[in-house]
N, C-alpha and C positions, 0 to 999 in steps of 0.2 A: 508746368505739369503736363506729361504726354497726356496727347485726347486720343489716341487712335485708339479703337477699339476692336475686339474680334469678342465674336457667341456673345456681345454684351457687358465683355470686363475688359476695363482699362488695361492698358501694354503693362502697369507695374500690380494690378491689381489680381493676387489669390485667388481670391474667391469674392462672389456676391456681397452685397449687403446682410440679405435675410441667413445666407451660412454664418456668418462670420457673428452675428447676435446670438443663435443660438449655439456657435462655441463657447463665446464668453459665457452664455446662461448656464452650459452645461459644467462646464468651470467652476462659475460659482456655486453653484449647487452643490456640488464635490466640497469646496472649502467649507462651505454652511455646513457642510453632511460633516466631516472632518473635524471642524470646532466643534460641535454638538456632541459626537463620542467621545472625543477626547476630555468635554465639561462632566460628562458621565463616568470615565473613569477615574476623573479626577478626584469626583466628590466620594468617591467610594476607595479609595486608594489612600494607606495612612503612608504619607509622604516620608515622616519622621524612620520610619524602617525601608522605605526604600534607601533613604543618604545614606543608612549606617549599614546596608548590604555590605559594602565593602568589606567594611572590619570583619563582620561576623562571617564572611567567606573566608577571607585570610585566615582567624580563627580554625576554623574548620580545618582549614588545610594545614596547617598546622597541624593537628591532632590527628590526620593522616601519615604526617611522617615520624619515624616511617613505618613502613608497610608490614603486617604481620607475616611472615612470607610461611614460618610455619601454617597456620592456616591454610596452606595449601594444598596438605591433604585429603582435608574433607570437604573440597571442591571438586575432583574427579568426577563422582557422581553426579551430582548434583549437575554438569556441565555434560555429561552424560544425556542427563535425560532433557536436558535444553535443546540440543541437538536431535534428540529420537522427538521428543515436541514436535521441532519444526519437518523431521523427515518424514513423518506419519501423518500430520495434517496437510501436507505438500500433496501427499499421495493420493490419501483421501480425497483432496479439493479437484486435484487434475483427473479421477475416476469418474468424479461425477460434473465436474464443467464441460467434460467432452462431450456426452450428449446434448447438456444443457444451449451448449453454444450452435450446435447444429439445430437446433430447433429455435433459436434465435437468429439466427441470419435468412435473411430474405431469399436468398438463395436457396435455402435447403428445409426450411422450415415447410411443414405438412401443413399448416394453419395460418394462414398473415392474422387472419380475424380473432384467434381464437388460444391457439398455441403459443405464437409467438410474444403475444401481450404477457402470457405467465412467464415465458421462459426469462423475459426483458425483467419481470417484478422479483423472479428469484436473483435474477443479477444485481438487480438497484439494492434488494432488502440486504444482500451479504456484505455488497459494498457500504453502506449506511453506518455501521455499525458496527464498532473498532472493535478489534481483537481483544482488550482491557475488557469490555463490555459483555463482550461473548463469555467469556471468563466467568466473570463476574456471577453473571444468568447461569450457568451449568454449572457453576459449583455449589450456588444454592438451590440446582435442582438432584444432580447425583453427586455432591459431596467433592470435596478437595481433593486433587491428585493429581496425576500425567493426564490420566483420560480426558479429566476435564480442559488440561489444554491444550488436547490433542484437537480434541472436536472445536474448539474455541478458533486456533486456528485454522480447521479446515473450512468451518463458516466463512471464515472471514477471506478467508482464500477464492472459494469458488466465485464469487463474483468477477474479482478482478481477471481469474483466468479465462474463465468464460466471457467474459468482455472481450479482452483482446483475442481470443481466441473465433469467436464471433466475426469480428472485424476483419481477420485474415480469411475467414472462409470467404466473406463477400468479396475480397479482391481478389479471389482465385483466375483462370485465365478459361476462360467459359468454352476457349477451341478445343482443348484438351479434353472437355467435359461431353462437348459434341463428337468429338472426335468415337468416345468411347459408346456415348449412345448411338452411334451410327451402327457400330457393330451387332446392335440388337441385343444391348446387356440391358440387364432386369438393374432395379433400383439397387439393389447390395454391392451391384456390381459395379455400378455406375461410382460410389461411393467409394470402394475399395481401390479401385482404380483412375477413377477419373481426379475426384477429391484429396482423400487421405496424405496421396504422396507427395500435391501441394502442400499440404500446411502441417505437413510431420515437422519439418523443422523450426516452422516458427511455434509450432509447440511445445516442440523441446527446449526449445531458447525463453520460451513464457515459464514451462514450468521449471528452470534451471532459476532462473529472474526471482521467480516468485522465492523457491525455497531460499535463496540469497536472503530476502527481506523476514521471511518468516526466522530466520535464524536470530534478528536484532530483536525483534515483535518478542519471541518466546522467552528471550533473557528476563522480562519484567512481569511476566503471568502468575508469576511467582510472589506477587507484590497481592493480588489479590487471593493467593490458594491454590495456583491453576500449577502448581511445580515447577521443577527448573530452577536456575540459581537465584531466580527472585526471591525464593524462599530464604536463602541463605542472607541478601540482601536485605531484606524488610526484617526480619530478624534482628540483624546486626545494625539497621540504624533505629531500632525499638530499644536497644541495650546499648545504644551509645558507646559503641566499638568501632572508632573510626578506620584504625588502623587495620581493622578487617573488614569494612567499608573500601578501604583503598585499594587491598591485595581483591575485591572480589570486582570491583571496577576494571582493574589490569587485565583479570582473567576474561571480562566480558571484551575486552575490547582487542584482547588478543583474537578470544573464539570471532568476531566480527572480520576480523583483518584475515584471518586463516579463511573462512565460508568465502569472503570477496574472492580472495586468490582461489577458488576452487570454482567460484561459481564463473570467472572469467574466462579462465580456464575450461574450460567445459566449454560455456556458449560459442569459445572461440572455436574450440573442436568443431562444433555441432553445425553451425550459422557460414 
C-alpha cells in the first residue's frame, strides 16, 4: 500500500474520508428518494392496462389506416388559423418582452430595488404557466376562439422572450456603451445607439426561436376551445374517426417540419 502523501491524501487516494461518506449518503438518498416514488406510482398505476398498451396501440393504428385523405379539405382553415395563432401571439409577446426585458437587466433597469423585482415576477408568472393553461383561463373568460389562443400564447410567450432577452442585454460590451456616453448623448440615445444594435440580432434569433415553438404549442389549443386544428382534432377523436385522426396528425407534423425549415432558415439569415 503507497504511504506517500500530498495536502493529506494517499498517492492512490480521490478524495478524503469525510467527501467520499457523504457521496455515498448523497447516493443513497437518491436510491431511497427513487424506491419511494416509484412505490407511489406503483400503487396507484393499474398495471394490468399498462401490459395490454401494446395491443390497444396496435389497435388504434390499425383504425388509422388508412388515412382519410379526403378530409383534406376542411383542414386549410383550420391550419390557417394555427399558423395566424402562433404569428399573432409571437408578435404580441415580442412587443411587449422588449420593454419588459430592459427593465430586468441590471444593466438598464431604472429600479434594482423596486422595478426590477416586478419586471423578473412578470417573467417567472408567463413562464409558470403553459400555454394549455393559459387557454384554458381565457376561454372561460372571453369565450372560444382564435383570440382566445392568440392571447394564450402571447402570455406564455412573453416570459421566455423577455428572459432571454434580458440575459443578452446584460452581456452587452459596456465600451460601446461608454463610448457613446462620452459623446454627451442623453438616455434615448444612449439606448438607440449604444444598446439596441447589440442585441437586435439575438432578438430576432429569440423571437424567430420562439414563433418556431409557438407553431407546435398552437396545433393543440384547439383541444381546449382556444382554435386551430385542435379543434378539428379533439372533435374527431370524441367521434372515434381514426382515420381522420391520422390525415390530421400528417397535417400537424407536416405544418411543424415546414415552420422548422423556415424558422432555420431565417435565424440563419439573421444570426
Amino acid at each position: 500500500m503507497p504511504v506517500n502523501e500530498k495536502n493529506g491524501l494517499k498517492a492512490w487516494q480521490r478524495r478524503d474520508r469525510n467527501s467520499q461518506l457523504l457521496i455515498w449518503a448523497i447516493q443513497f438518498a437518491a436510491v431511497a428518494i427513487f424506491v419511494y416514488c416509484w412505490q407511489l406510482i406503483s400503487d396507484k398505476t393499474i398495471w394490468m392496462f399498462v401490459t395490454d398498451a401494446p395491443r390497444q396501440a396496435a389497435d388504434m393504428a390499425s383504425r388509422m389506416i388508412p388515412p382519410k385523405w379526403d378530409y383534406l379539405s376542411t383542414l386549410w382553415m383550420p391550419v390557417w388559423d394555427t399558423i395566424t395563432i402562433a404569428t399573432l401571439g409571437t408578435l404580441m409577446a415580442i412587443v411587449m418582452a422588449f420593454p419588459i426585458a430592459f427593465l430586468a437587466a441590471r444593466n438598464t433597469t431604472p429600479s434594482k430595488t423596486f422595478i426590477r423585482p416586478i419586471a423578473l415576477f412578470i417573467i417567472v408568472s408567463s413562464r409558470s404557466i403553459n400555454s394549455l393553461l393559459w387557454a384554458l383561463m381565457l376561454v372561460m373568460v372571453i369565450g372560444p376562439g382564435v383570440f382566445a389562443g392568440v392571447l394564450a400564447i402571447g402570455f406564455r410567450s412573453i416570459g421566455f422572450c423577455a428572459k432571454l432577452l434580458y440575459e443578452a442585454i446584460e452581456e452587452i460590451d459596456e465600451t460601446q456603451v461608454e463610448a457613446v456616453t462620452a459623446t454627451g448623448a442623453n438616455g434615448p440615445q444612449i439606448l438607440n445607439y449604444g444598446i439596441v444594435p447589440q442585441i437586435l440580432p439575438a432578438f430576432a434569433g429569440i423571437s424567430v426561436f420562439r414563433w418556431d415553438i409557438n407553431i407546435r404549442e398552437s396545433t393543440v389549443l384547439g383541444l381546449v376551445g382556444a382554435g386551430g386544428i385542435g379543434l378539428q382534432l379533439n372533435a374527431s377523436i370524441n367521434t372515434v374517426t381514426w382515420t381522420q385522426v391520422s390525415v390530421i396528425l400528417l397535417v400537424i407534423l407536416g405544418t411543424v417540419i415546414v415552420s422548422e425549415w423556415v424558422s432555420a432558415k431565417v435565424r440563419h439569415a439573421i444570426i
